[in-house]
N, C-alpha and C positions, 0 to 999 in steps of 0.2 A: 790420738786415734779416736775418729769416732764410734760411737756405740749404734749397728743400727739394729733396726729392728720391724717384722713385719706382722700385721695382723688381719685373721681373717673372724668373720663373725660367726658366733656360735647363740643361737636363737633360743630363749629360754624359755619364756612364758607368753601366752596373750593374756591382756586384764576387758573385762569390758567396762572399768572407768578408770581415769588417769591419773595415778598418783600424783598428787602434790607437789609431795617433796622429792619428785623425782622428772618431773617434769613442769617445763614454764616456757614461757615466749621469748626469753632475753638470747641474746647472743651467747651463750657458754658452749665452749670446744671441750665435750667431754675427754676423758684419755681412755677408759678403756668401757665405760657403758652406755649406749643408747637407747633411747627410748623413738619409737616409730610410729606412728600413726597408719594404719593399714586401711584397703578398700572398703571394709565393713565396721570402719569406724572405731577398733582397737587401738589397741597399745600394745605395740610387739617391743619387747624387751630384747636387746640384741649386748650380747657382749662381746668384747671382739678378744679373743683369745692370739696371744704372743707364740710364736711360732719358731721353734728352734733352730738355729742356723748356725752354718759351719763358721768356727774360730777364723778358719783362712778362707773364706769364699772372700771373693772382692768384687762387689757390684758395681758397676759404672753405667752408669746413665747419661744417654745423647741426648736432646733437649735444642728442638727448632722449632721456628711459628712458619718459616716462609725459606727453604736454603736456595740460594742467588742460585744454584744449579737448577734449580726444577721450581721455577716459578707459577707452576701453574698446578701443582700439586697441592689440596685443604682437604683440612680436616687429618692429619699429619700428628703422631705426639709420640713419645719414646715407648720405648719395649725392651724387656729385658730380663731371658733368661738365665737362670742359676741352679744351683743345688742346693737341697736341704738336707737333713740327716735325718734318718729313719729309729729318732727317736721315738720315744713311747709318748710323748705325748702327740708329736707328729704323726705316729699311728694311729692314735685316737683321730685327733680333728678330719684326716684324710680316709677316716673308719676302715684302717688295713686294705687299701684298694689294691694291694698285689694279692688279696686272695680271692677264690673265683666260686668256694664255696658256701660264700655267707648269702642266704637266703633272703632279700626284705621282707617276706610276707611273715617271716619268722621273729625276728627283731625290728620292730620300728626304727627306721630313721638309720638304717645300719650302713647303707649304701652312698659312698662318695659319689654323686652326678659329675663325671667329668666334661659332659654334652656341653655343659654353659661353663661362661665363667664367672667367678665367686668375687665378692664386692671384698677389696684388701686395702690398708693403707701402710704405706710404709713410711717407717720411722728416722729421724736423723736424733741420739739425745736425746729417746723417750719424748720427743715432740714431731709435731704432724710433718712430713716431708713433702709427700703427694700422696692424693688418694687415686686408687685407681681397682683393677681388677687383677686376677690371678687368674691363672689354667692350669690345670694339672695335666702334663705333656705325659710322664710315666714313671715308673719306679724301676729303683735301677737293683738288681739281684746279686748277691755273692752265696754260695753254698747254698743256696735256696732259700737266703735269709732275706729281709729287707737290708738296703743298705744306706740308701739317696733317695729322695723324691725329686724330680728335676720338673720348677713351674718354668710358666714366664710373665710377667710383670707389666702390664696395659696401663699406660697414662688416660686418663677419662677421655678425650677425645677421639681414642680409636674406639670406645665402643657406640658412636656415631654410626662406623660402618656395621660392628656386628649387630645392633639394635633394627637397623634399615634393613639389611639384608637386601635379595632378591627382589623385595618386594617394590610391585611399582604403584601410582600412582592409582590405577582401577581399582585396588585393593581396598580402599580409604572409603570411611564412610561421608560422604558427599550429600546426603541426604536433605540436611539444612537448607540446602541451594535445590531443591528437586521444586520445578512448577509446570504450571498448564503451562502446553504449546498449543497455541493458537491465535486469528490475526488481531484478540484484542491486547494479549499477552504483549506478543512479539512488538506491535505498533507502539506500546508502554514500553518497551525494553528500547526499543529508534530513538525514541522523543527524549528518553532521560533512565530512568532504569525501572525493573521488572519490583512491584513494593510490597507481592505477595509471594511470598517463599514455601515451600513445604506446611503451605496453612495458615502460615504467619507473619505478620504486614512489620514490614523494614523501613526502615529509613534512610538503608544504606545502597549505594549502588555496587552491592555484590555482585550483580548479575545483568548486562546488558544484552544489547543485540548489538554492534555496530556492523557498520554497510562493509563489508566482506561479503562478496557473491560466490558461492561453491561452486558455480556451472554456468550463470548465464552473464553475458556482459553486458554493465551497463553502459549507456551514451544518456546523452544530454541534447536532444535537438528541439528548438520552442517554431519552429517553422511549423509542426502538425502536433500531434500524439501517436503513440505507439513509432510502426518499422513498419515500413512498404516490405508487404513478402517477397516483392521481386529483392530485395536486399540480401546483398550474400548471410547466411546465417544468422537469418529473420530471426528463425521459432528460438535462437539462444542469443536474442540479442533484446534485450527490454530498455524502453526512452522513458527517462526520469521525470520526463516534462511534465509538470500539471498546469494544464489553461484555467481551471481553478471552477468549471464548469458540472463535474460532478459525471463526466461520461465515461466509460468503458468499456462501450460497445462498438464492434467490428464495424468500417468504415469502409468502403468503397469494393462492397463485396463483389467479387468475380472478375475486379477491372485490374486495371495496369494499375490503380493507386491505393486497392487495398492494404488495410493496415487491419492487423488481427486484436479485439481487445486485450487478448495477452500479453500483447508487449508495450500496454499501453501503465508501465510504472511497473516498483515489483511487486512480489509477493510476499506473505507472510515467513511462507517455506524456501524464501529465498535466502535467509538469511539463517543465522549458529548463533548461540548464547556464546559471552566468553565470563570467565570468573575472575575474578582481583585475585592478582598471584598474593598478595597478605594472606587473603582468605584459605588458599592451598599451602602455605605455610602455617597456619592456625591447625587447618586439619590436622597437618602430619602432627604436631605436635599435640593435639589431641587424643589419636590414638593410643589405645591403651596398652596395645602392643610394642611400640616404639618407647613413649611415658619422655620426653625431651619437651622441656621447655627454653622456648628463646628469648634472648633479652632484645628491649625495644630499643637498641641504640641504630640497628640500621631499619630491622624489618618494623616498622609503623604502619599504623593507622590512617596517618598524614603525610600531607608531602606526596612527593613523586613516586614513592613504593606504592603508594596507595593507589596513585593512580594507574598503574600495570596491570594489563589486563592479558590472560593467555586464551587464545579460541579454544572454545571448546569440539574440536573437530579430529574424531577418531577412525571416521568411513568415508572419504571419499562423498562426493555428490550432497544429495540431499539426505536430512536426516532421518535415520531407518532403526530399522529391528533387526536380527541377529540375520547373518549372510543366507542367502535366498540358495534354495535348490529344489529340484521338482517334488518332491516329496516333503516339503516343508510350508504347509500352506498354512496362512493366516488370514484372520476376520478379523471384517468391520462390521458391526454388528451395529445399527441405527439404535443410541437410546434417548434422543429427543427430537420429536416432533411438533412443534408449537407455531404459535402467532400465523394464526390464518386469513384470510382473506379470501374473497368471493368473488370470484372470477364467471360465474351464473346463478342467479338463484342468489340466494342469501346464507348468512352463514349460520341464523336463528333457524333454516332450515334444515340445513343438513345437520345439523345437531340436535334434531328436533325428537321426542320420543311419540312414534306412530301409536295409537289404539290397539292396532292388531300385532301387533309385535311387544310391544308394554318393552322397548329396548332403542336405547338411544346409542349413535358411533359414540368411541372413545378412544383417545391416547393415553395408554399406561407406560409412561415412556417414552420406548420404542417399539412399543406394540400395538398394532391399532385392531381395536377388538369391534366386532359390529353383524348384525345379521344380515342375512337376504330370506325371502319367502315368496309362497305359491301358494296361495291357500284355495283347497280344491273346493273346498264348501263353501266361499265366499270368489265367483266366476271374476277375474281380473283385476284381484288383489296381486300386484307384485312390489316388490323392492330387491333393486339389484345396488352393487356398486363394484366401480371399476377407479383401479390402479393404476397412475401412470407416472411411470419412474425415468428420467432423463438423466443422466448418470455423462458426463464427460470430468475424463481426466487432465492435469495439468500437464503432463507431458504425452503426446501419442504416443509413445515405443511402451509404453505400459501393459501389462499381461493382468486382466482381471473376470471374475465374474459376476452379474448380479443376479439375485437370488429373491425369492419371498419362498418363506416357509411356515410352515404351523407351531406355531410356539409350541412345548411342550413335548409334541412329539417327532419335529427337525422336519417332516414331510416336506418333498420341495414342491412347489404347488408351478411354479413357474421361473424360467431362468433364462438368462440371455448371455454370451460371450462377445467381449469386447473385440474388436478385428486392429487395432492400431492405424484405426481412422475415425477422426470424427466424434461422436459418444454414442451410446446406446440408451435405447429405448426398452423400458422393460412394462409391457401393458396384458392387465388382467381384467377380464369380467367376470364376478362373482354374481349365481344368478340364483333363481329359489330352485327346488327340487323339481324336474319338470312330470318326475312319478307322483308328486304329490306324497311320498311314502314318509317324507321329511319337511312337515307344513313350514317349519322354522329351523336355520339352519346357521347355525353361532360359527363363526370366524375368529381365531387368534390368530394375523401375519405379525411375522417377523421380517425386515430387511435385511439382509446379507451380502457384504460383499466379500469374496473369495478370492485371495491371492497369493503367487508364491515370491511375491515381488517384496525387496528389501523396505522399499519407503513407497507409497503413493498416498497422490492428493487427488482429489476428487470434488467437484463443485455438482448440485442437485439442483432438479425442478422435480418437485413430489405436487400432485395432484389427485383429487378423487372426487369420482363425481357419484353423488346416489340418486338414483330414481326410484319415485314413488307412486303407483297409480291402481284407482282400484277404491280408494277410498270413501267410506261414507261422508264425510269431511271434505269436499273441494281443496280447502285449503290445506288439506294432508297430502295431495298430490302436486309432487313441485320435480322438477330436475335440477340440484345444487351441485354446484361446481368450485369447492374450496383449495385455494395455493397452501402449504406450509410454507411461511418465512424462517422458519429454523428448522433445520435440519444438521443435526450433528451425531456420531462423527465423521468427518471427511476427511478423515488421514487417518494413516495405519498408528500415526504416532499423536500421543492425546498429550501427555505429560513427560516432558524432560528430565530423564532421569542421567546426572550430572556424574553418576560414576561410571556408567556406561557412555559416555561424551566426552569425557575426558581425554585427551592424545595419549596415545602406547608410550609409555616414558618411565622409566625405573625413578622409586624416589630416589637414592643416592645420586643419578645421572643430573634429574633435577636440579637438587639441591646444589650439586657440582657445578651444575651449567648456571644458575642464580652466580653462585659464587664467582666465578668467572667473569661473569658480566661488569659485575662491580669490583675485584678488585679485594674480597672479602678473606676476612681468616675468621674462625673461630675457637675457642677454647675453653674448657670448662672453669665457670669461678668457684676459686678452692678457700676463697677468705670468706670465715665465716661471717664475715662485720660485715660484709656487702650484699648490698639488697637484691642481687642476681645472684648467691650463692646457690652451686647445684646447676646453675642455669647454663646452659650454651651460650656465650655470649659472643656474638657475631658483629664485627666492626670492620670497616673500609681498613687496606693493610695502614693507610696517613694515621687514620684517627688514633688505631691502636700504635704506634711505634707511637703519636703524640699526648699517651696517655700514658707512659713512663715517665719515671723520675729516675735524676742520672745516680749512679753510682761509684763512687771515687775506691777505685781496687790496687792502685800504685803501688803501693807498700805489700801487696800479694804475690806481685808478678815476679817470673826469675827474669831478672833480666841478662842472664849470661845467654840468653836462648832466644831467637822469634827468627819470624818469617815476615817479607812484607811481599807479597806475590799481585801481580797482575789480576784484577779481580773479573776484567770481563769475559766472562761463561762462552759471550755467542756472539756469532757475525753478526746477527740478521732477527730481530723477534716479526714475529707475525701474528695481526690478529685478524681471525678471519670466523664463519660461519659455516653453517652445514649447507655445503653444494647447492646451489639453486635450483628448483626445481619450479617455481611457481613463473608465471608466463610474464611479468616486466621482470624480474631478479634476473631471468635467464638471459633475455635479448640485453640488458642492461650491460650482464657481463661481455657479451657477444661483441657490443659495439664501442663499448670501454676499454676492454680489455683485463679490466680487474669487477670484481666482487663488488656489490653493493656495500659501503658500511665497512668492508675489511681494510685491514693498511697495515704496510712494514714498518719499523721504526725507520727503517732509510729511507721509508717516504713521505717522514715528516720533518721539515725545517727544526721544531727547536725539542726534537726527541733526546739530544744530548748525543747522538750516536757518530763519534767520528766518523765523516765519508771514507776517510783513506784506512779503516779498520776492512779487516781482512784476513781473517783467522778464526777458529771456531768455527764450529757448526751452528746453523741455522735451527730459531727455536720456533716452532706454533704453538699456538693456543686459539683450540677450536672450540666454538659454544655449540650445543647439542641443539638451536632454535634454528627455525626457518628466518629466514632476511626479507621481506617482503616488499616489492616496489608499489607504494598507496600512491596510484594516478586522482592526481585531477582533474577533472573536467572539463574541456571545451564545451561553448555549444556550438553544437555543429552549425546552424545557423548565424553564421558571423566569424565563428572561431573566439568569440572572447572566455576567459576564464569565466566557468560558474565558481561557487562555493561549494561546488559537491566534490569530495575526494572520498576514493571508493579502494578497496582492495580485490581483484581478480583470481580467485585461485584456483588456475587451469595452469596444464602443462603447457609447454612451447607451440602443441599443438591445441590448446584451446579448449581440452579434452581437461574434465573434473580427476583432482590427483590429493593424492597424503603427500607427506612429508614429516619432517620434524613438525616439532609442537610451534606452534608462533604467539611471540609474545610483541606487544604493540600497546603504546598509548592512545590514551581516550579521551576528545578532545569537542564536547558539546559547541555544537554549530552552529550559526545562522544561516538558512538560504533563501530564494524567493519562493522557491516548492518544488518539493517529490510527493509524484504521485503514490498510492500507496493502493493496489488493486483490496477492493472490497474491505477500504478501512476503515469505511463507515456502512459495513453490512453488508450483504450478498447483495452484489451487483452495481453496488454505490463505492466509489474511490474515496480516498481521503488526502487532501494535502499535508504533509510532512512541511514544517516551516524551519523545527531545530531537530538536529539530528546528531546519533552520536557518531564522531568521525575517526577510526584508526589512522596512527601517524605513529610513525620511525621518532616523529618530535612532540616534545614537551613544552612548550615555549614559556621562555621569562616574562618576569612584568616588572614596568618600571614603572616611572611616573619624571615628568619633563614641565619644567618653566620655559615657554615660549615667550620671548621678547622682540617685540619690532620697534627699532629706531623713528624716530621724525622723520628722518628724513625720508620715508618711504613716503609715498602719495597717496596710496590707498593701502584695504585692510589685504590681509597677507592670507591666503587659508593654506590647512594643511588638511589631511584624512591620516586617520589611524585605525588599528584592528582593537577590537574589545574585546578583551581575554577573556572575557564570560562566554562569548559567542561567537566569535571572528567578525562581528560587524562591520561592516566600514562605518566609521564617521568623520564628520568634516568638522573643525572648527577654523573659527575666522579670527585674525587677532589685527587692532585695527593700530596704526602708525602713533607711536610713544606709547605702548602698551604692554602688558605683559598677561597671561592665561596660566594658569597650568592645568595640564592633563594627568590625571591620575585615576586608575591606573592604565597603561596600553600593555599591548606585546612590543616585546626588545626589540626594535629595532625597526618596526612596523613604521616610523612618524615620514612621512612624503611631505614636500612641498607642492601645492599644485597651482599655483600661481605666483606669476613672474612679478619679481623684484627689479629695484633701480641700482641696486649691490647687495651681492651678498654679506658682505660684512652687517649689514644693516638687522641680521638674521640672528640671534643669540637663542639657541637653547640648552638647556642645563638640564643634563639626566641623573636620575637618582634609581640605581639598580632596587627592586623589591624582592623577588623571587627571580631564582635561578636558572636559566632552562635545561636543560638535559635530553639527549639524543641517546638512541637506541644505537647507534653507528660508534665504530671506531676512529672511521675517516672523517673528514667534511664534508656532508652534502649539504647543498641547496633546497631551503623551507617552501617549498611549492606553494605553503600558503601564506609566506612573508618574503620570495621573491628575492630571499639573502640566505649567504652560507651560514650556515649555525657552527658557531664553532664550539659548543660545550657538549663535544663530546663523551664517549665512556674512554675516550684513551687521555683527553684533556683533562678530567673531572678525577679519574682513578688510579691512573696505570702513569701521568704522566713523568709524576715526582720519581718514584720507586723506578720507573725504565730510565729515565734520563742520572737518575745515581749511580743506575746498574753499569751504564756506557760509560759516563764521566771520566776524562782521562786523570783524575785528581783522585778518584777510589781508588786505594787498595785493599788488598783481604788480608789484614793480619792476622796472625797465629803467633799464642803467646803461650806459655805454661806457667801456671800458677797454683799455689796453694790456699785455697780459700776458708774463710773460718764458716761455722755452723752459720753466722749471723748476719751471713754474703746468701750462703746456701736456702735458707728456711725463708728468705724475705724476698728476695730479689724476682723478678718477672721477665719474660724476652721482649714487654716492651721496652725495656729498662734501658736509658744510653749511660754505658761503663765510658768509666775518664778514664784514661790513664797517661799521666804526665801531663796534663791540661790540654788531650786529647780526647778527643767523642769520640764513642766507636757505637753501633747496632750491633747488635748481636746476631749472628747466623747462624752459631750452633755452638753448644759447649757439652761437655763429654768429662763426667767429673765420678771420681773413684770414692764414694760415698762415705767410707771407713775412714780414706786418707785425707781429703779433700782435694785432694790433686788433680786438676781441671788442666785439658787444654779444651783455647778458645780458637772460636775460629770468629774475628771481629772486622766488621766494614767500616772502613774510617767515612765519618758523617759528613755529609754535605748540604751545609746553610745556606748556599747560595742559589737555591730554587726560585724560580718565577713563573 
């Protein structure tokens, strides 16, 4: 009979330096004292006090990583309530929680918390069995005495969920990733990634832009620039084309062949930052709330997790400030006005400080401070200056208004309302006192624009002219007419704040929906010798079941007794995503008939799933992510492929929509150019040459010996993609030769010129890197013209489903007696022999006192490919 035993911690002292002899760095498994290291840099003394339990309670504990029934269930570990007895010292450590009169403000520390649960480990033989938690459920009464305290017993994996809770992903502080929005930011986030963070210059590509359009569609046509407005759904339809000329101004205005410069490339606001899902995995486990750390065996820095990136798109359309309604109006409040220019007059003029005034204009800001005058005792001394504000918006259907006000004291001096046509003009002259009661007359404006609208952008022409006349000085009298080239802000939205951008998504949904994707288990590591002890350690379900060592239990098992049962669960698995809503995922399903990415195991040739099966119920597993179909680009001119692949995120009608969160890879591009409105400065475009592109795909790299025979007559070329960039390149390999390429994309190598036989053609591939699709199914690489088949059901799911089908598995069930040294060491990656038989384990269920386990074991299958 075993001895067990459970313990929960009783807190003794803080030190503020750390004993010696009581603390060190080596690996030692205390048994009953610890020592802790707390937030403020103590040493909490924790000792865990032994806990008295009933002579006949019989504990048995269930024990699965993944049960062949409910394969899509993580983050899963046993539980298990029992009774204790309401002994006196059980009364102590649970501080009499059946009484209702004990006071804490009376007694320190008097009060059992039963709100949380309390850190316990239980014992096999006064040595470590599992550590985990406890809950105090209630206490149970006789004659009004204590009699039982009844807990329940948490393997460390379930408080995953109680630690996460409710909370979602907005909660998290995001800050790190918080930057300026705007078109020089944004244009740095296209080309490669954003390098100034919340202050501080990276090196990392945390935070991109990729070409994901929230509202307007692009096309690709090099016939013109921009979209003739007679074009059905001109004002939301922007042409990527850059002639490389530097225009984007309205062309053919008033005629049949007008093109507006708005749709002449996109905008800065056309695009959403997205974040490295690593990076949102860091967080969670950052907070201090949650306190979870993960080990690096899936979630990396490198590799293809790295490369995951989630949009960050939480509203609909363009990005805004909190939802709009009449009584919630918000400013733009102009705070820089600079880099002028002289549009009449000079600009030494109008900056000039007059005699009679002893006061020169200035920009404080966004305040432009300056006098006008009438001086009655010097007959046609004046100085006026007037304001002219030209104010259009990026979209017409916008609700705004502009404003000039007196600093200081909010006066509105002059104001204009926008009509959803066109822009407005907002023009003032400031003149001297014409009483003369006020010779000199000091001006503080403010610019303001007023709105109750969620997001607007806005583009400026600020002008001002002053005149001078009157003066003893000829040359004091001048009429200047100065532009400002800077003018900011021109959006309601200045800086990205990444927790408010984040998609509506609960962190456990997350987490779950990661999980899922890949294929994932996790589990706490409880050996203290390993260097992830404490830690959540998260592996692919292959990796973990191939990180056991087998276990030989023959001489355990009763063998008067077992079961060999039919192990297949389900007809039919399904992997599939959340509903398409976004405008190619929908019409894709519409004209397919199935789901982008999703697929049955019956609609895959070597899933393992017998056609002629036909029983059970059908199983899904659905991921919490949007499925996204990333078009590429024709040019409308010719029809030939660009290099531009873009994502659309409009409903079926075209119309800016939410959905799930979307997660897509990020894949730096070459093209010949995207225009890029005002990205080299208000009113000047910028050609875009690399960009970064969302794709469903990952693409491999390999590296290839190309050999041409003599006998061929001339040199052989081929073109390949250049995984830095998608480039095309050609090489030539000329007859008795050989080249090699290294590296290309998998699968990318064309021949483009004719041979005398093929045989004459020898090349020799050498896999480098792996590629990896966001799909379950097989779709076709839009930018490599070939199906990709390393999928997430090839790469994850395909070993574990095709075992699951296998008509060679069964699910045994055995009963055994197991010793302490079966118990205290063994793991569920572990594969038990029995009789020179493999089994995985699916779940065992062992009576702790007795050791009397039944298993429930799937016989192994080697024969994977």
């Amino acid at each position: 009979m075993n001895e067990l035993g459970l313990l929960i911690p009783d807190i003794k002292i803080d030190n503020p330096q750390p004993d010696p002899d009581l603390w060190n760095t080596t690996a030692i498994n205390w048994e009953n004292g610890f020592r802790l290291w707390n937030e403020i840099n103590l040493i909490t003394d924790i000792d865990y006090q032994r806990l008295d339990l009933f002579e006949d309670e019989q504990v048995s504990l269930t024990q699965t990583i993944q049960d062949i029934r409910d394969i899509e269930k993580v983050f899963t570990d046993f539980s298990k309530s029992f009774s204790l007895p309401a002994s006196s010292k059980n009364n102590l450590l649970f501080r009499h929680y059946y009484r209702t009169d004990i006071e804490e403000n009376l007694i320190a520390d008097s009060i059992f918390n039963a709100n949380t649960k309390l850190r316990a480990i239980l014992e096999l033989n006064y040595k470590n069995f599992r550590n985990g938690y406890i809950v105090l459920n209630g206490v149970k009464l006789k004659n009004n005495q204590p009699e039982s305290y009844n807990i329940t017993f948490f393997g460390e994996t379930v408080t995953l969920k109680d630690k996460i809770k409710d909370k979602k992903l907005s909660e998290l502080d995001f800050s790190q990733f918080d930057h300026s929005y705007n078109v020089a930011t944004v244009k740095q986030g296209v080309q490669s990634f954003v390098n100034v963070l919340n202050g501080q210059s990276t090196t990392k590509a945390h935070i991109i832009y990729p070409l994901i359009s929230h509202t307007d569609r692009f096309i690709y046509d090099s016939s013109n620039q921009g979209v003739l407005t007679s074009q059905e759904r001109s004002s939301t339809t922007r042409n990527l084309y850059s002639d490389g000329c530097g225009s984007q101004s309205t062309t053919g205005a008033g005629t049949a062949n007008e093109r507006l410069g708005s749709t002449m490339g996109f905008t800065f606001n056309d695009l959403k930052p997205a974040l490295r899902v690593i990076d949102i995995i860091n967080v969670i486990a950052q907070d201090p709330t949650i306190g979870l750390q993960f080990s690096d065996d899936f979630f990396k820095e490198t590799g293809m997790f790295a490369d995951l990136y989630m949009w960050l798109h939480r509203n609909k359309g363009e990005i805004g400030i909190t939802p709009s309604n009449e009584s919630n109006v918000s400013n733009i409040i102009l705070n820089q006005i600079q880099s002028f220019t002289a549009t009449q007059g000079t600009t030494l003029e109008f900056f000039s400080l007059l005699p009679t005034s002893n006061f020169a204009p200035t920009f404080d800001g966004g305040i432009f401070r300056f006098v006008t005058q009438r001086l009655e005792s010097q007959v046609g001394v004046i100085e006026t200056m007037q304001i002219n504000w030209k104010i259009t918006p990026q979209t017409s259907s916008k609700k705004f208004t502009a404003k000039l006000r007196r600093a200081g004291t909010g006066e509105i001096i002059a104001a204009a309302t926008y009509s959803q046509t066109g822009f407005i003009r907002l023009q003032h002259l400031f003149e001297g006192d014409a009483g003369f009661t006020q010779p000199l007359m000091q001006h503080n404006v403010e610019f303001v624009i007023e709105t109750t609208e969620t997001s607007l952008n806005l583009t400026y022409e600020l002008t001002f002219t002053r005149v001078a006349s009157g003066q003893s000085n000829n040359a004091d009298n001048f009429t200047a007419t100065v532009q400002a080239g800077v003018v900011e802000p021109d959006s309601l939205v200045e800086t990205i704040y990444v927790q408010n951008n984040i998609p509506n998504i609960g962190i456990l949904e997350f987490l779950t929906g990661v999980f899922k994707t890949f294929n994932l288990t996790a589990f706490i590591e409880s050996d203290i010798a390993s260097d992830d002890y404490g830690k959540v350690v998260v592996k692919t379900l292959d990796s973990f079941y191939a990180s056991g060592t087998n276990q030989e239990i023959t001489e355990f098992i009763d063998t008067t007794q077992s079961e060999s049962n039919f192990s297949v669960p389900f007809n039919d698995i399904e992997f599939k995503f959340a509903d398409p809503k976004t405008f190619g995922a929908f019409y894709f399903e519409k004209l397919n008939n199935r789901q982008l990415g999703s697929v049955k195991a019956s609609g895959i040739g070597n899933s393992g799933r017998d056609p002629r099966l036909n029983r059970g119920r059908d199983y899904r597993i659905t991921l919490p992510f949007e499925k996204m179909f990333f078009e590429r680009l024709r040019n409308v001119n010719g029809s030939a492929f660009t290099k531009i692949g873009y994502g659309f995120f409009v409903d079926s009608d075209q119309n800016p929509t939410i959905n799930k969160p979307l997660l897509f890879f990020n894949e730096s591009t070459a093209t010949a150019g995207i225009q890029m409105i005002d990205g080299n400065g208000t009113g000047t475009p910028d050609t875009i040459t690399t960009y970064n592109r969302p794709s469903n795909i990952r693409s491999g790299t390999q590296s290839v010996v190309i050999a041409v025979n003599a006998s061929e007559s001339t040199a052989v070329t081929f073109k390949y993609l250049n995984p830095t960039n998608f480039a095309d390149v050609t090489v030539s390999v000329s007859p008795d030769s050989s080249t090699t390429v290294n590296p290309l994309v998998t699968g990318s190598l064309q021949r483009t010129s004719a041979v005398t036989n093929e045989s004459n053609i020898t090349t020799t591939f050498t896999t480098l890197t792996s590629g990896q699709t966001l799909h379950f199914s097989i779709e076709e690489d839009p930018f490599n013209d070939t199906p990709e088949t390393s999928t997430l059901f090839e790469n994850f799911y395909k070993q574990y489903i095709r075992d699951v089908f296998t008509y060679k598995r069964r699910l045994k069930k055995y009963k055994a007696l197991l010793p302490q040294k079966f118990l205290l060491k063994y793991k569920l990656s572990d594969t038990i022999v029995i009789n020179n038989t493999e089994f995985i384990i699916n779940k065992i269920t062992t009576n702790l006192q007795t050791g009397e386990s039944s298993l429930e074991l799937l016989s192994k299958i080697n024969t994977i490919s």
